[in-house]
C-alpha positions in Angstrom: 0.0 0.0 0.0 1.1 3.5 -0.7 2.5 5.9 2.2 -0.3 8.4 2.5 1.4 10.5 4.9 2.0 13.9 4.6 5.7 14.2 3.9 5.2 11.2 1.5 2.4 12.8 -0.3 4.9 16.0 -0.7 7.9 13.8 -1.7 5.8 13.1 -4.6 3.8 16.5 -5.6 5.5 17.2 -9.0 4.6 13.3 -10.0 0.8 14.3 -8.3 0.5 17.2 -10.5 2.2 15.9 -13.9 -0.6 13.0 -13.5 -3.0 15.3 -12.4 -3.0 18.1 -15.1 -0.6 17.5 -17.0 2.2 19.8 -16.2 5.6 19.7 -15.6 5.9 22.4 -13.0 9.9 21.9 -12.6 9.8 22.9 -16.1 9.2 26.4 -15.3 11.1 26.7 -12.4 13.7 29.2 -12.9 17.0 28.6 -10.3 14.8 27.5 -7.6 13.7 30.8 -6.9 11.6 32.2 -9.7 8.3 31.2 -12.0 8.2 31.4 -16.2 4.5 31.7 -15.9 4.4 33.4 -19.2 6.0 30.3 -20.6 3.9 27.9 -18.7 0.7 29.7 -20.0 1.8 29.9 -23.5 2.5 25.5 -23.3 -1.0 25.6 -22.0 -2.5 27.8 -24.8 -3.1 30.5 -23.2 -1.6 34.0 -24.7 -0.7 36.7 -22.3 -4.0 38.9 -23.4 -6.2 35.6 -22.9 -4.5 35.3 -19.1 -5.4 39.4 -18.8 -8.8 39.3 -19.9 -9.3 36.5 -17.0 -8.0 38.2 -14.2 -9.9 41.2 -15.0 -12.9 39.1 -15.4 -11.9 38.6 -11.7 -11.5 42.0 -10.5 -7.6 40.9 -10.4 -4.5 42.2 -11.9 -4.2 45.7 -12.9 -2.8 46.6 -10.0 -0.4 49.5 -9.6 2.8 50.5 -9.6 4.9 52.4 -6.5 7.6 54.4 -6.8 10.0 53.7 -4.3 11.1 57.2 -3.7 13.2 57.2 -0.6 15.6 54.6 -2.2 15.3 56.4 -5.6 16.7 59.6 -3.7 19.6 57.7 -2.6 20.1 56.2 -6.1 19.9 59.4 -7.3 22.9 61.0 -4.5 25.0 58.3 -4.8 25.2 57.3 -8.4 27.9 58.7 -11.0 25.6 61.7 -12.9 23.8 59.7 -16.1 23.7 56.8 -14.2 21.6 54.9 -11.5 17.8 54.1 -12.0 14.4 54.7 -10.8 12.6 51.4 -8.8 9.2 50.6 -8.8 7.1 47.8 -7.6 3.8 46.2 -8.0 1.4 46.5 -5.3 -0.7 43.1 -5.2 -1.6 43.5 -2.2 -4.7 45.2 -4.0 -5.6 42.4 -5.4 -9.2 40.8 -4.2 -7.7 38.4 -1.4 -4.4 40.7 -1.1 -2.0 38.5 -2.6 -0.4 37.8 -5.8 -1.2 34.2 -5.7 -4.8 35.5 -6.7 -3.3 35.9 -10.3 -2.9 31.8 -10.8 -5.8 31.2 -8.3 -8.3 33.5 -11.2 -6.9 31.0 -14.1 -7.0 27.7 -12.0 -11.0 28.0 -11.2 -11.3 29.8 -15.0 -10.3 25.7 -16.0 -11.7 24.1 -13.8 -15.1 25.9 -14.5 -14.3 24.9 -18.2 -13.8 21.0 -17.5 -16.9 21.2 -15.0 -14.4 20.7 -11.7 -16.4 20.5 -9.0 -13.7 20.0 -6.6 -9.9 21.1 -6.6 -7.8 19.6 -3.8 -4.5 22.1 -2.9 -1.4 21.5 -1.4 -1.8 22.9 2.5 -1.2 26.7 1.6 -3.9 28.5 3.3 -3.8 31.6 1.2 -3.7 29.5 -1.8 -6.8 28.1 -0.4 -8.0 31.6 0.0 -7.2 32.7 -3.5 -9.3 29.8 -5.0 -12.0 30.2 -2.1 -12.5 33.7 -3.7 -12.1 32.8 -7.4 -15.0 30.6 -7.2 -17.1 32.1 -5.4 -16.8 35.1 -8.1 -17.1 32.0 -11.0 -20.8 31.7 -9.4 
């Protein structure tokens, strides 16, 4: 019989989720500490505009972007003139459930709701849980 357990169950979640739907995730794994979700998407048929069009179906994505200004300051003073560089980043914590993770979470229920999924069983990530919580219910 098959070991069940938890840490089994992990030891085995890329062979659970090639079997599952069909993807490779280590694929897209970039050094162990980044995502090619455009890539992934694109495998899956999905174009970049196709992804948009579902978050904001969703009331996510779109979210905006902050100018760091303190740190730009200091760029700014301690750079050689001509050089240096403005930083901005994206604040998703205005997505729905606050979280980037609402960005997959919007295009996992989109396909399930297209292969009539009635129930999606996630790796113990309570915000993932969260995201996909709120992604339904909107789906309704």
């Amino acid at each position: 019989m098959r070991d069940m357990s938890y840490d089994a169950v992990m030891a085995r979640k890329n062979e659970i989720m090639k079997k599952s739907v069909g993807v490779d995730y280590t694929k897209y794994e970039v050094e162990g500490i980044a995502f090619d979700y455009e890539e992934m998407m694109k495998d899956a048929g999905y174009s970049v505009d196709e992804i948009r069009n579902i978050q904001l179906e969703t009331g996510v994505g779109n979210t905006p972007l902050v100018e760091l200004k303190n740190i730009n300051k200091l760029i700014k003073k301690i750079a050689p003139k001509g050089k240096g560089a403005r930083i901005f980043v994206k604040d998703e914590a205005t997505n729905p459930s606050g979280s980037f993770k609402d960005r997959r979470a919007s295009v996992s229920a989109y396909r399930a709701k297209i292969m009539d999924i009635r129930e999606l069983w996630l790796q113990p990530a309570a915000i993932t849980v969260q995201q996909l919580h709120h992604r339904l219910q909107k789906e309704d």
